[in-house]
PDB file of the backbone (N, CA, C, O) and the ligand in Angstrom, with CONECT records:
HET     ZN  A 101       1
ATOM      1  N   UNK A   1    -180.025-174.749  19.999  1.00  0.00           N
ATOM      2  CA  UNK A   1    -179.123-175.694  19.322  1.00  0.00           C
ATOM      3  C   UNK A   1    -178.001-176.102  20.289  1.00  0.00           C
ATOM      4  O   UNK A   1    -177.468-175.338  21.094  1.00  0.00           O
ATOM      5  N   UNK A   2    -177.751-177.205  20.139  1.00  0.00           N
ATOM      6  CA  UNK A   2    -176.665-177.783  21.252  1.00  0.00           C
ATOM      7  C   UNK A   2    -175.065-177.642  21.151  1.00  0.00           C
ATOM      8  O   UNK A   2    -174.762-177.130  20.073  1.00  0.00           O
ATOM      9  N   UNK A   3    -174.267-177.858  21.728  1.00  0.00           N
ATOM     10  CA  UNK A   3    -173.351-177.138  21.334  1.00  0.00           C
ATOM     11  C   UNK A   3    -172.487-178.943  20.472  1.00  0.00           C
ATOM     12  O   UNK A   3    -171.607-178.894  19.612  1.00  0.00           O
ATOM     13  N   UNK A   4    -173.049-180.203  21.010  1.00  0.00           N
ATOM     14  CA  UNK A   4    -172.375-180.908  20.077  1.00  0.00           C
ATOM     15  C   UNK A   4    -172.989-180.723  18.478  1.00  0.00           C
ATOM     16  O   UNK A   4    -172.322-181.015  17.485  1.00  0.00           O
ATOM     17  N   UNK A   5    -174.124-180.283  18.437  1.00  0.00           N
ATOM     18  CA  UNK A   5    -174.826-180.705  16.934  1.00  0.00           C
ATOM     19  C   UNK A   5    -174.193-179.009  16.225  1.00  0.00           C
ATOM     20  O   UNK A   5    -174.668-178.748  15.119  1.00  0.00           O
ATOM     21  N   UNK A   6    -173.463-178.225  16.659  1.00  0.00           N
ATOM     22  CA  UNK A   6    -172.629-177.063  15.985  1.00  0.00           C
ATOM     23  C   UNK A   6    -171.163-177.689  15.996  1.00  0.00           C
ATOM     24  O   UNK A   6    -170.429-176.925  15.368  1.00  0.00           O
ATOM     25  N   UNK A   7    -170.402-178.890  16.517  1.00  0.00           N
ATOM     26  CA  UNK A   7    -169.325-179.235  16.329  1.00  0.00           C
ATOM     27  C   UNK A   7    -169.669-180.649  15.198  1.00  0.00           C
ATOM     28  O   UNK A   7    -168.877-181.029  14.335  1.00  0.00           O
ATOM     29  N   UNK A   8    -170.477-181.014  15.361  1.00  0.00           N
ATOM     30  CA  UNK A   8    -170.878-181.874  14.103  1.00  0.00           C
ATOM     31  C   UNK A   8    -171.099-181.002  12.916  1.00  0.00           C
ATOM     32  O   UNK A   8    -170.122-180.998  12.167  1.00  0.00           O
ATOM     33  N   UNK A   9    -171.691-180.563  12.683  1.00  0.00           N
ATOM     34  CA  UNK A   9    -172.007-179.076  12.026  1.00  0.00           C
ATOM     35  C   UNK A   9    -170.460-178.626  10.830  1.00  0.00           C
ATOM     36  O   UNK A   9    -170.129-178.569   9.646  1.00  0.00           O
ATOM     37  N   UNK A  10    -170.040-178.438  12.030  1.00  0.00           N
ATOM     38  CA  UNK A  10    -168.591-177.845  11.448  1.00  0.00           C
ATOM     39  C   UNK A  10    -167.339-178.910  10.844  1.00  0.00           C
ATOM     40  O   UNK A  10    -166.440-178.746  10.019  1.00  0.00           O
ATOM     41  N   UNK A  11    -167.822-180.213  11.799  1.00  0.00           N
ATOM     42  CA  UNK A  11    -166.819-181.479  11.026  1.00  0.00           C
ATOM     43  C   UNK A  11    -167.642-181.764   9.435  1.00  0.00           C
ATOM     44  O   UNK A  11    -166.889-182.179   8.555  1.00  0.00           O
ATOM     45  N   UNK A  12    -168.840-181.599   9.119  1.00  0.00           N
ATOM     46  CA  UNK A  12    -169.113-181.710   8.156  1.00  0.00           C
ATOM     47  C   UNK A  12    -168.629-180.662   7.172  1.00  0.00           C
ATOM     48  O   UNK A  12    -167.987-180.899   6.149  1.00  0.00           O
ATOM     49  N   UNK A  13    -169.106-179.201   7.710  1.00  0.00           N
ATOM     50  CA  UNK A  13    -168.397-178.419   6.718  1.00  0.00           C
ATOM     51  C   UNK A  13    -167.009-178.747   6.512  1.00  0.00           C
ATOM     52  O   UNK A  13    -166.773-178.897   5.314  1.00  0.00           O
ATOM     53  N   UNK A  14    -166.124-178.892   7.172  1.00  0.00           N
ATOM     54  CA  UNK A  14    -164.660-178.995   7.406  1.00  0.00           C
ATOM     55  C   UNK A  14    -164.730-180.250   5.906  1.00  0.00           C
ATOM     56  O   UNK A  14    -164.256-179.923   4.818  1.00  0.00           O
ATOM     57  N   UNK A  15    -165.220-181.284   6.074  1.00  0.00           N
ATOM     58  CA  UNK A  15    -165.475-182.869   5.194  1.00  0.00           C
ATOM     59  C   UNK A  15    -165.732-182.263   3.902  1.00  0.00           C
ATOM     60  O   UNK A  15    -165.075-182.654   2.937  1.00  0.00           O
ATOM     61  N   UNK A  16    -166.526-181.437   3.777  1.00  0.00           N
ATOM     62  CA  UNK A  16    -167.579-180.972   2.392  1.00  0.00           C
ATOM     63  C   UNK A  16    -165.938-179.959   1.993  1.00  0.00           C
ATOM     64  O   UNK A  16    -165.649-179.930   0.797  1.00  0.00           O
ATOM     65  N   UNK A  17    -165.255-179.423   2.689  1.00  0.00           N
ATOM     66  CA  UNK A  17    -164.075-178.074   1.931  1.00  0.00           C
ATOM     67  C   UNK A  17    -163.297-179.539   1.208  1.00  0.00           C
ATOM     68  O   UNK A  17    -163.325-179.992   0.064  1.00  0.00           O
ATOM     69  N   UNK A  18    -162.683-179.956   2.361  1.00  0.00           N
ATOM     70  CA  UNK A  18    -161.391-181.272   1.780  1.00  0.00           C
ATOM     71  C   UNK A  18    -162.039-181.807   0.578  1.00  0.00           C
ATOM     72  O   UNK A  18    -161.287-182.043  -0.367  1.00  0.00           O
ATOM     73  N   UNK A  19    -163.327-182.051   0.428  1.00  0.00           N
ATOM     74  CA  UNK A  19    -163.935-182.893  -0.330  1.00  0.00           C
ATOM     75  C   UNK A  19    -163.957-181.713  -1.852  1.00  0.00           C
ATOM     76  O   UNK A  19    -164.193-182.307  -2.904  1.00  0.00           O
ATOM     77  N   UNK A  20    -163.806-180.675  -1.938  1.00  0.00           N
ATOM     78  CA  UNK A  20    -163.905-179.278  -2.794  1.00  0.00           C
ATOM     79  C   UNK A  20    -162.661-179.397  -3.171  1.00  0.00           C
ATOM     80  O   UNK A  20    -162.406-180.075  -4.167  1.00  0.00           O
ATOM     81  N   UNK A  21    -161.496-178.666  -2.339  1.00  0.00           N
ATOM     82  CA  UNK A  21    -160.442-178.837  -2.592  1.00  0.00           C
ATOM     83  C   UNK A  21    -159.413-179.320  -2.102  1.00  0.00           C
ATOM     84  O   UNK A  21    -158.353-179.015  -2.649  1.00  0.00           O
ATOM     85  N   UNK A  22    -159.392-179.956  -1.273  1.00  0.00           N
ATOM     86  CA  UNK A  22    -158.295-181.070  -0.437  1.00  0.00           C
ATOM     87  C   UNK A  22    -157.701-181.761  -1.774  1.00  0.00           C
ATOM     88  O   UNK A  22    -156.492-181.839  -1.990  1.00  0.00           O
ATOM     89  N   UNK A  23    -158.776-182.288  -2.708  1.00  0.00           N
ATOM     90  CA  UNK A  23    -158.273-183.564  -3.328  1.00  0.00           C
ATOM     91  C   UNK A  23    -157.510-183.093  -4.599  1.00  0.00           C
ATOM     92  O   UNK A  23    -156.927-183.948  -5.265  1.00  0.00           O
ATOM     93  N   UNK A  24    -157.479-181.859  -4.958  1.00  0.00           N
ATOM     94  CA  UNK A  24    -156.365-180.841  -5.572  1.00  0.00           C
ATOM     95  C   UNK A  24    -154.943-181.490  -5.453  1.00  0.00           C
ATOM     96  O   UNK A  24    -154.114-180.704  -4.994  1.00  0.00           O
ATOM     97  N   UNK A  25    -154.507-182.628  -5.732  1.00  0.00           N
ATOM     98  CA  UNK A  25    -152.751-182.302  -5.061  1.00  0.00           C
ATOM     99  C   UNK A  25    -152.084-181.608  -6.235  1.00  0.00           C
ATOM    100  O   UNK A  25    -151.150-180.866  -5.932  1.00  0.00           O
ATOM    101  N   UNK A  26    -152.393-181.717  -7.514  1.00  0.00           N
ATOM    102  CA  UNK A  26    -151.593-181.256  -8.334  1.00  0.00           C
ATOM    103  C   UNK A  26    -151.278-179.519  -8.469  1.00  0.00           C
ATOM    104  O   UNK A  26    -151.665-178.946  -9.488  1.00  0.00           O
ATOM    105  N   UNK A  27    -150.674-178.867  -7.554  1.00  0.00           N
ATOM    106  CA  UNK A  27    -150.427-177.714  -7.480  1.00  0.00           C
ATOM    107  C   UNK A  27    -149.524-177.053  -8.510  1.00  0.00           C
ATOM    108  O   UNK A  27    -148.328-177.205  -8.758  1.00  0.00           O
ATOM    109  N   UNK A  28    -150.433-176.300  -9.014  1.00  0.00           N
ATOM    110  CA  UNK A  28    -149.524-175.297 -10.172  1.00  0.00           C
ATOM    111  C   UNK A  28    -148.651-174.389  -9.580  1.00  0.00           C
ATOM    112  O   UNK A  28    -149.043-173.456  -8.881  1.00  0.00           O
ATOM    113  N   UNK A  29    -147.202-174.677  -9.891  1.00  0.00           N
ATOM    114  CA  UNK A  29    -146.046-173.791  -9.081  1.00  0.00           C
ATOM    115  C   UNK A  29    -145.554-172.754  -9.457  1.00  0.00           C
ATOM    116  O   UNK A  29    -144.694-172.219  -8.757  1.00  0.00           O
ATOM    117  N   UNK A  30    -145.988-172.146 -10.743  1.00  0.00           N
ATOM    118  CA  UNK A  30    -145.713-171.444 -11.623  1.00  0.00           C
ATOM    119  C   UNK A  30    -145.040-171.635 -12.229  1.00  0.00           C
ATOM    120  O   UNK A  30    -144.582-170.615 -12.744  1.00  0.00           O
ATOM    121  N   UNK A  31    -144.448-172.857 -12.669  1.00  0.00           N
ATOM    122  CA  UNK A  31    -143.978-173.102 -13.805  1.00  0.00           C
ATOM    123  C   UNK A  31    -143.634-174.147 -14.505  1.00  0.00           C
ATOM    124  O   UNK A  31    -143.340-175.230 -14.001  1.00  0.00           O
ATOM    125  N   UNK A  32    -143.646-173.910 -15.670  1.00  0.00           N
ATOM    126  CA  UNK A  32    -144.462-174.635 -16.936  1.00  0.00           C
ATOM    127  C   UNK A  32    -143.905-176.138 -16.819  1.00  0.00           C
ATOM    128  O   UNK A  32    -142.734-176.278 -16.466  1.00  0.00           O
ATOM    129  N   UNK A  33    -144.446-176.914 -17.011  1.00  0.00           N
ATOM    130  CA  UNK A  33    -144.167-178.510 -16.653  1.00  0.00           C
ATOM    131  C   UNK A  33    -143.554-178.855 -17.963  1.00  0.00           C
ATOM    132  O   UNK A  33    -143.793-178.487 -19.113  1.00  0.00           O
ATOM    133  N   UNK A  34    -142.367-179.982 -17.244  1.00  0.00           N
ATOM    134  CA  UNK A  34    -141.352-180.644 -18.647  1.00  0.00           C
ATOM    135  C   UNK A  34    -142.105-181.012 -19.786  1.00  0.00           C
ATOM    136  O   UNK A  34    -143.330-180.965 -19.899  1.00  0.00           O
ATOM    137  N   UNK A  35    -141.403-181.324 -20.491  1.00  0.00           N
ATOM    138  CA  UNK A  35    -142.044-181.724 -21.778  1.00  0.00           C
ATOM    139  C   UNK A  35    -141.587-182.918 -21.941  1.00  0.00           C
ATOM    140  O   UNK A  35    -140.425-183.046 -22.328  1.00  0.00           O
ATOM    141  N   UNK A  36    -142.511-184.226 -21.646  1.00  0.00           N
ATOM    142  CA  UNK A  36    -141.574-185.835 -21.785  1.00  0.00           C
ATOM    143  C   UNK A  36    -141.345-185.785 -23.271  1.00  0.00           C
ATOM    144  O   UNK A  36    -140.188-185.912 -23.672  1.00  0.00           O
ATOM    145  N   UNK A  37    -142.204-185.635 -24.024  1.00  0.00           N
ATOM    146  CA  UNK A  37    -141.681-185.926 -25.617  1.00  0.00           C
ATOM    147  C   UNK A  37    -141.056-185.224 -26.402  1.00  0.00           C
ATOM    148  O   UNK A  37    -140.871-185.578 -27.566  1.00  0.00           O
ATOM    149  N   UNK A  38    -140.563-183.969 -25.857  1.00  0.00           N
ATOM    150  CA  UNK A  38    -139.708-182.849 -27.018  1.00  0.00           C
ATOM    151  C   UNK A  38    -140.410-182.243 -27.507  1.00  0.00           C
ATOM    152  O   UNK A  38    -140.083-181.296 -28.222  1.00  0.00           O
ATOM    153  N   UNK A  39    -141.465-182.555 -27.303  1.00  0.00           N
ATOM    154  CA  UNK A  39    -142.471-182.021 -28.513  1.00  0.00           C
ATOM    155  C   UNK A  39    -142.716-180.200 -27.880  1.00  0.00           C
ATOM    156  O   UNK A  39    -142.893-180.020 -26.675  1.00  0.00           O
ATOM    157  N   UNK A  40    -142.690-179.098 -28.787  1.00  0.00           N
ATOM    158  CA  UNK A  40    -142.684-177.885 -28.315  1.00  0.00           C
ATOM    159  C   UNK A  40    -144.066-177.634 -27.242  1.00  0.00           C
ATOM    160  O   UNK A  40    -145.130-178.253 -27.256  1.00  0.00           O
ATOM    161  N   UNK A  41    -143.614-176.437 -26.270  1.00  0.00           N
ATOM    162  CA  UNK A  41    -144.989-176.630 -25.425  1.00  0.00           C
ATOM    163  C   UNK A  41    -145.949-175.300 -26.079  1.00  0.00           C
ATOM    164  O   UNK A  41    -145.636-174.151 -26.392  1.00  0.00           O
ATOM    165  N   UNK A  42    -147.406-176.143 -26.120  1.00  0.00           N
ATOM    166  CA  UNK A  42    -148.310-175.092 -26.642  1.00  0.00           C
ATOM    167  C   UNK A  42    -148.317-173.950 -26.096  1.00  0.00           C
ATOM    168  O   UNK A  42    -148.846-172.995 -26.666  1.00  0.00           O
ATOM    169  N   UNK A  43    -147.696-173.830 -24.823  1.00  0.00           N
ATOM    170  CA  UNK A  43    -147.630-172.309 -23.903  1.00  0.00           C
ATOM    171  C   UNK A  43    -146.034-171.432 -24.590  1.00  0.00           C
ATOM    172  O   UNK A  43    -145.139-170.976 -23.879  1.00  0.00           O
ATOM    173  N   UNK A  44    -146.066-171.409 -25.849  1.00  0.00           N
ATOM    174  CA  UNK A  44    -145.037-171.385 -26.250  1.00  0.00           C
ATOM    175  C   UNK A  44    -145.160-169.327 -26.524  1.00  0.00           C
ATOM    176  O   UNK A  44    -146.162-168.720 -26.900  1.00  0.00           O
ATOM    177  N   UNK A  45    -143.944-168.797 -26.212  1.00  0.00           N
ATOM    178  CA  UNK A  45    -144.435-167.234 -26.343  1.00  0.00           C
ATOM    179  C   UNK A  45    -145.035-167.028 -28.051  1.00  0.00           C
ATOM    180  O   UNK A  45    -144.183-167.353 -28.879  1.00  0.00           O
ATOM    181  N   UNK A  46    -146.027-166.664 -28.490  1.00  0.00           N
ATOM    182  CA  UNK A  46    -146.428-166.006 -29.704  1.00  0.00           C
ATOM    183  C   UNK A  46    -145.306-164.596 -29.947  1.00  0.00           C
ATOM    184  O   UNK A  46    -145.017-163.738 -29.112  1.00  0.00           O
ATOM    185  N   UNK A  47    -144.876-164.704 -31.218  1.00  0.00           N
ATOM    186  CA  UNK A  47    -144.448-163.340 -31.612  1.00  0.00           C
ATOM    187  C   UNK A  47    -145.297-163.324 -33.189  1.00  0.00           C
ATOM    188  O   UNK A  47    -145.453-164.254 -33.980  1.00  0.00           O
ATOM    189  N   UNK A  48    -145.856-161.578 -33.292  1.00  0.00           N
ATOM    190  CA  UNK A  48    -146.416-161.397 -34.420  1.00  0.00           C
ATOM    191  C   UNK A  48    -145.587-161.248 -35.531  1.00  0.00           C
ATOM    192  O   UNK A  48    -144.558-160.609 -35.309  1.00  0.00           O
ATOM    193  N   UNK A  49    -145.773-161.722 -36.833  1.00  0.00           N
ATOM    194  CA  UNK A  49    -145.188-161.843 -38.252  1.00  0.00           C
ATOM    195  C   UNK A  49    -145.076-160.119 -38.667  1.00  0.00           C
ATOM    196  O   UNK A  49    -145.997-159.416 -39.083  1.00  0.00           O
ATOM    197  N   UNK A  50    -144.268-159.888 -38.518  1.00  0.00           N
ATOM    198  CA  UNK A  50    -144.437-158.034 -38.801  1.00  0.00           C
ATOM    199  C   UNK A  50    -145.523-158.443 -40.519  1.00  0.00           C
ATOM    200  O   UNK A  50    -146.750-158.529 -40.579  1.00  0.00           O
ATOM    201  N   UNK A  51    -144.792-158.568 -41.366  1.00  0.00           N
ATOM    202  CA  UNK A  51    -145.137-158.748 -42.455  1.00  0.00           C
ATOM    203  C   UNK A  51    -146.727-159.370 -42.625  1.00  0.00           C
ATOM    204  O   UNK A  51    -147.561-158.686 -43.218  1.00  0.00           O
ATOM    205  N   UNK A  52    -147.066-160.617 -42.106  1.00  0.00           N
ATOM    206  CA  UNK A  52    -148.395-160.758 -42.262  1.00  0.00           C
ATOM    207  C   UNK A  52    -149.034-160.880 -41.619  1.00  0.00           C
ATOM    208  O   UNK A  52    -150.094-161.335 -42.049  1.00  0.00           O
ATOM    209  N   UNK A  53    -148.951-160.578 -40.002  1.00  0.00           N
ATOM    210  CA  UNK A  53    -149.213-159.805 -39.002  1.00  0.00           C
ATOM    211  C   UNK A  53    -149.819-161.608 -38.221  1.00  0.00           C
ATOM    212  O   UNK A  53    -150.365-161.677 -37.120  1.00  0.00           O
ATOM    213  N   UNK A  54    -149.588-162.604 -38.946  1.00  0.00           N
ATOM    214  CA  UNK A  54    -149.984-163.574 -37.805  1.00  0.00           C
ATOM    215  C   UNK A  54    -148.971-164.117 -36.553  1.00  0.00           C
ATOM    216  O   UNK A  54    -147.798-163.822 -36.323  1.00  0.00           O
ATOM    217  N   UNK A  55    -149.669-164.803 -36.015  1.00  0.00           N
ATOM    218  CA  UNK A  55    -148.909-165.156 -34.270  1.00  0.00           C
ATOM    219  C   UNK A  55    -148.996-166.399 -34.488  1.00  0.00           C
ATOM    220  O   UNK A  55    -149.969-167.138 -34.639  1.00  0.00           O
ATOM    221  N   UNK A  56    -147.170-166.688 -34.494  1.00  0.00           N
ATOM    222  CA  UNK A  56    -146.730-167.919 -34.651  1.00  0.00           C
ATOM    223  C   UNK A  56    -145.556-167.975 -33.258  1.00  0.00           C
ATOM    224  O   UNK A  56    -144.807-167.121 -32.783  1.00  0.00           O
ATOM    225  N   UNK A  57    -145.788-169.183 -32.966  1.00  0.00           N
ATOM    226  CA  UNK A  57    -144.653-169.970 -31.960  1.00  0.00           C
ATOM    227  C   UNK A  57    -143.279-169.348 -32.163  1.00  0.00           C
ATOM    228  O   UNK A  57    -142.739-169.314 -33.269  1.00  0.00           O
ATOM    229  N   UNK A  58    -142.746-168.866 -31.077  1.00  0.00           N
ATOM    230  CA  UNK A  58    -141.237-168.381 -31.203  1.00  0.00           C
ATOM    231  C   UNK A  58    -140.894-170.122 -31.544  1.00  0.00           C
ATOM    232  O   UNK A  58    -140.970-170.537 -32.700  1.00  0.00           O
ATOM    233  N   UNK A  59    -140.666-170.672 -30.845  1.00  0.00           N
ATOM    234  CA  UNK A  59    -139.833-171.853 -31.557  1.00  0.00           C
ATOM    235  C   UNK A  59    -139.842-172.496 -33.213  1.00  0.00           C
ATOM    236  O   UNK A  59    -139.028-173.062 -33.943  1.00  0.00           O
ATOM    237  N   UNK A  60    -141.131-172.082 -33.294  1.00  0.00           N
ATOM    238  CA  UNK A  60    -141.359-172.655 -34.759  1.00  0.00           C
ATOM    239  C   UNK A  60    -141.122-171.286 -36.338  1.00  0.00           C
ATOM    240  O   UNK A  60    -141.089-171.335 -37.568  1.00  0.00           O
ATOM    241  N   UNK A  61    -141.029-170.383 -35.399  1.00  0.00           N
ATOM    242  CA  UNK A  61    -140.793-169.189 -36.218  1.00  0.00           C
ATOM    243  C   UNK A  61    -139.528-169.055 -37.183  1.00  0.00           C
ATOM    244  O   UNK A  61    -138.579-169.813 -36.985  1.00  0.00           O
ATOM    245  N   UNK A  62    -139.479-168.194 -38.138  1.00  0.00           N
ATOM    246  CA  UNK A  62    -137.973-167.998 -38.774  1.00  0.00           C
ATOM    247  C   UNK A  62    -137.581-166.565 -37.665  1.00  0.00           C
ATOM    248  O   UNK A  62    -138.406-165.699 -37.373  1.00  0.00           O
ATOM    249  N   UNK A  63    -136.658-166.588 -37.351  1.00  0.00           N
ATOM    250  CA  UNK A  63    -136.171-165.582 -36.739  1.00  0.00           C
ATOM    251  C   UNK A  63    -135.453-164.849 -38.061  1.00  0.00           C
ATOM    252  O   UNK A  63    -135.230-165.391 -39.143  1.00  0.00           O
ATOM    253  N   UNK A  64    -135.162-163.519 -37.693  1.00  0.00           N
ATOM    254  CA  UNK A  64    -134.140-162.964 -38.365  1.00  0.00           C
ATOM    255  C   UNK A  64    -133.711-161.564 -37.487  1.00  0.00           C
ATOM    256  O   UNK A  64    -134.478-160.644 -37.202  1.00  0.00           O
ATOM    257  N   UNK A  65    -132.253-161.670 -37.139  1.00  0.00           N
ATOM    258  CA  UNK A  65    -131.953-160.348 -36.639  1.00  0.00           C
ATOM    259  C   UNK A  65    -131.506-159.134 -37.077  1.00  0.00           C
ATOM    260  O   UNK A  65    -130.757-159.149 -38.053  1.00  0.00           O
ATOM    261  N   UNK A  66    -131.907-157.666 -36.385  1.00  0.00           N
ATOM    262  CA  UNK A  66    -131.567-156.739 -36.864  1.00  0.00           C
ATOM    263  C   UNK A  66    -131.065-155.930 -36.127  1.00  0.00           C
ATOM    264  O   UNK A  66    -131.617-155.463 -35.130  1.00  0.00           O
ATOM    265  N   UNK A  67    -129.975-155.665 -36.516  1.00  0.00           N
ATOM    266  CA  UNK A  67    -128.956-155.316 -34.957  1.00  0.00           C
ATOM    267  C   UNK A  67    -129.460-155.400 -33.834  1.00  0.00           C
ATOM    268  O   UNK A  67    -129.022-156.359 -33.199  1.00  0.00           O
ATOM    269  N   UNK A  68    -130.420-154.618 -33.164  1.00  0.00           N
ATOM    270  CA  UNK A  68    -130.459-155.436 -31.360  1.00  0.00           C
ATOM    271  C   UNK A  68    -131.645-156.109 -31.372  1.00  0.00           C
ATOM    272  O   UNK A  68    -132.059-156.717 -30.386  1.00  0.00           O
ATOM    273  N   UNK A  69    -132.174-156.053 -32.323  1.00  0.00           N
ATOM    274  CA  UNK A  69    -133.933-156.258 -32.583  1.00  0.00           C
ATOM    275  C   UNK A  69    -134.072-158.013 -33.402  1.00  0.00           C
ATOM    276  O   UNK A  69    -133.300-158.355 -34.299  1.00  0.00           O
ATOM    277  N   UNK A  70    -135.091-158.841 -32.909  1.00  0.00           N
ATOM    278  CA  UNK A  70    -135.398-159.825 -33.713  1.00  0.00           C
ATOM    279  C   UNK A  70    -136.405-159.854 -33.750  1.00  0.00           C
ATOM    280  O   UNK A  70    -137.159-159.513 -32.839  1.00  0.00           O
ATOM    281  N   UNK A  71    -136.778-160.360 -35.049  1.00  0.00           N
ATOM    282  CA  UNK A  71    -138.078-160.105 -35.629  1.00  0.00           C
ATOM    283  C   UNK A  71    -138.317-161.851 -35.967  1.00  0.00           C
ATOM    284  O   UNK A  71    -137.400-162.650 -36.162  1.00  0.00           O
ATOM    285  N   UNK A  72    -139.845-162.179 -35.970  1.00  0.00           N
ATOM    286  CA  UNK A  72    -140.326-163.470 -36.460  1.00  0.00           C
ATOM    287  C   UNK A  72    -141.649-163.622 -36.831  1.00  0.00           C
ATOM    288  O   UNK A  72    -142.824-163.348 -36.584  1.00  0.00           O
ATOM    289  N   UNK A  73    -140.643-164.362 -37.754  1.00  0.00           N
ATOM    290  CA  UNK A  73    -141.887-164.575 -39.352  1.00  0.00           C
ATOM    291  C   UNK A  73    -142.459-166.271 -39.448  1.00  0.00           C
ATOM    292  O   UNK A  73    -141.757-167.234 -39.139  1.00  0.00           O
ATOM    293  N   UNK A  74    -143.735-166.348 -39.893  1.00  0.00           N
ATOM    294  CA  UNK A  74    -144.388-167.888 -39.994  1.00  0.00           C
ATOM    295  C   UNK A  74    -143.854-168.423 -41.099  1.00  0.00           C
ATOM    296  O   UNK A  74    -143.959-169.632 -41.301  1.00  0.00           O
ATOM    297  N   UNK A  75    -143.220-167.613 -41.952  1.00  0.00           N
ATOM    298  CA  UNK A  75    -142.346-168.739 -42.923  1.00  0.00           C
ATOM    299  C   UNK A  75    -141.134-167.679 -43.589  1.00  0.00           C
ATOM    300  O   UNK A  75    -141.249-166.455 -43.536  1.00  0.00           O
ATOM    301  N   UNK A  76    -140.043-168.334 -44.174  1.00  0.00           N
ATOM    302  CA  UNK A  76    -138.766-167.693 -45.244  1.00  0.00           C
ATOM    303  C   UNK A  76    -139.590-166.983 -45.636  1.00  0.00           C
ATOM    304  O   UNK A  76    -139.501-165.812 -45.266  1.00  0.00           O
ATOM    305  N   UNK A  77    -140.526-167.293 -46.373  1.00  0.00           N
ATOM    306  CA  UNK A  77    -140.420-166.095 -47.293  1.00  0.00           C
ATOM    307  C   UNK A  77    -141.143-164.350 -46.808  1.00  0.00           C
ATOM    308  O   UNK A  77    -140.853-163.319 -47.415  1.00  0.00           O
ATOM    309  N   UNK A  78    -142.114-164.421 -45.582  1.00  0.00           N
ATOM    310  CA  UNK A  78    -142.661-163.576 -44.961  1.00  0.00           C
ATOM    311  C   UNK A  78    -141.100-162.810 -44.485  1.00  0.00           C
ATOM    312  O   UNK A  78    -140.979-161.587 -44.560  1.00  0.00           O
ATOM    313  N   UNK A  79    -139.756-163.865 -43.910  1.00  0.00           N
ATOM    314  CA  UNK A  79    -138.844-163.066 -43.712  1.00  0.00           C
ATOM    315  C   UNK A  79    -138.087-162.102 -44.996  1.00  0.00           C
ATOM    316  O   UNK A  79    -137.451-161.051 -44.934  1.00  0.00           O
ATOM    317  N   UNK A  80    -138.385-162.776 -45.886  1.00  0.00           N
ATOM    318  CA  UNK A  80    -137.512-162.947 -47.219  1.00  0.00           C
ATOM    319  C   UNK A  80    -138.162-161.348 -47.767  1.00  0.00           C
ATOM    320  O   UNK A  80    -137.424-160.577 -48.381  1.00  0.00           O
ATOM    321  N   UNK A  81    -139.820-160.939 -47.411  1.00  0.00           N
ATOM    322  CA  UNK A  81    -140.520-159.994 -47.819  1.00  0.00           C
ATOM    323  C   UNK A  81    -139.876-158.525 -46.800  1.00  0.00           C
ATOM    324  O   UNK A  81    -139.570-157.407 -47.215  1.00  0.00           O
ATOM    325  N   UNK A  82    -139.842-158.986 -45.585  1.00  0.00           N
ATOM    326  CA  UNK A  82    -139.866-158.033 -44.574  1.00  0.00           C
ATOM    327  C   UNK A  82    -137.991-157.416 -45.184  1.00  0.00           C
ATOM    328  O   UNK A  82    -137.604-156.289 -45.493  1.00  0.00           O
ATOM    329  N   UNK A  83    -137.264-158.728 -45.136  1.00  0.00           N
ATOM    330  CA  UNK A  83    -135.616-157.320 -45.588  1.00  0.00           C
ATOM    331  C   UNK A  83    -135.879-157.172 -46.463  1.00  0.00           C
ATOM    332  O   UNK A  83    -135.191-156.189 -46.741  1.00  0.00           O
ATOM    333  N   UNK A  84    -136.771-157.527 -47.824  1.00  0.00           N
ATOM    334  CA  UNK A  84    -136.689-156.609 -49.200  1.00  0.00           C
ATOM    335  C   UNK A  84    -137.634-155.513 -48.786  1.00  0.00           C
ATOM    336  O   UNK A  84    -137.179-154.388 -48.993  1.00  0.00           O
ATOM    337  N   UNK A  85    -138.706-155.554 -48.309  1.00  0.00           N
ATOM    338  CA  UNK A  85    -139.095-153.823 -47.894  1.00  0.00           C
ATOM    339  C   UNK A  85    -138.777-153.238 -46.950  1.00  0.00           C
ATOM    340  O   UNK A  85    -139.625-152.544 -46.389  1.00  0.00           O
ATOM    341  N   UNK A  86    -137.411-153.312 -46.425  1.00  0.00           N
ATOM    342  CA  UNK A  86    -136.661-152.978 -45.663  1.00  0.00           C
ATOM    343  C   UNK A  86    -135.918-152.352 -46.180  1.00  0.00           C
ATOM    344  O   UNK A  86    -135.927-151.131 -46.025  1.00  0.00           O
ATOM    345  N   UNK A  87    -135.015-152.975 -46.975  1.00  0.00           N
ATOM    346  CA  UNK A  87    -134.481-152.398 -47.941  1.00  0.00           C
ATOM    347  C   UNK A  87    -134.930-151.352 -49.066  1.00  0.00           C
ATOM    348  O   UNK A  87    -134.164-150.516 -49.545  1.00  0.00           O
ATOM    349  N   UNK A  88    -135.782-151.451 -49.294  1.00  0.00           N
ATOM    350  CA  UNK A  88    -136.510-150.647 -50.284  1.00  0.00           C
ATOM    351  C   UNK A  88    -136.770-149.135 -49.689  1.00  0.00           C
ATOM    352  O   UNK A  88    -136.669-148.053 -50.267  1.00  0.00           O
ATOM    353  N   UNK A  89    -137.191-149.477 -48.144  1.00  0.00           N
ATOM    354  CA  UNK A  89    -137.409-148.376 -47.558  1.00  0.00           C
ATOM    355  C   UNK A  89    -135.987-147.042 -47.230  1.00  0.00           C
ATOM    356  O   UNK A  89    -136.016-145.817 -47.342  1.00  0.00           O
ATOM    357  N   UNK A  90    -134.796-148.058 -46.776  1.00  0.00           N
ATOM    358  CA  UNK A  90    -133.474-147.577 -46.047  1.00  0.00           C
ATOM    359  C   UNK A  90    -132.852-147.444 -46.948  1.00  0.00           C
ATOM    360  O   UNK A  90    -131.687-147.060 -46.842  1.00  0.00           O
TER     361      UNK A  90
HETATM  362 ZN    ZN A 101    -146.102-164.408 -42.405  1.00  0.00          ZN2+
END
C-alpha cells in the first residue's frame, strides 16, 4: 500500500468523524437553557407528596414549612391532610 493512498485513507476518515460529530455545535454546558416563555422548565426538581406519595414539580407544588424542613404536596388539601395527621400524631 502506498504511502499517499494511507494519507487519503485518513483525510477520509478525518471527513467521515466531522461528518459524525463536527456538525454538533449545540454543546450542552451543563446548564439548563433559559426559558423564553416563563413557562416552568420540565427539568424541574420532583419532590414526593409525603401524603400521597406522588412526584410533583417543586414549582407547581404547595409547599408547607416545618421548622427547618419543607415538605410538598400536589394539592391544599394533600397539605391540609399531612398537618392534620401531624397533629394527630404530636
Ligand atoms: Zn397529594
Amino acid at each position: 500500500m502506498s504511502p499517499l493512498r494511507l494519507i487519503v485513507i485518513a483525510i477520509l476518515l478525518y471527513i467521515g468523524y466531522r461528518l459524525l460529530f463536527g456538525g454538533r455545535k449545540k454543546v450542552n454546558r451543563g446548564q439548563a437553557p433559559k426559558e423564553p416563555n416563563g413557562e416552568f422548565p420540565t427539568s424541574d426538581v420532583l419532590e414526593e407528596d409525603p401524603v400521597c406519595h406522588t412526584l410533583v414539580p417543586r414549582q407547581q407544588a404547595v409547599s408547607w414549612q416545618d421548622g427547618d424542613e419543607v415538605f410538598y404536596f400536589c394539592s391544599q388539601e394533600c397539605c391540609n391532610t399531612y398537618i392534620y395527621q401531624k397533629g394527630e400524631q404530636g
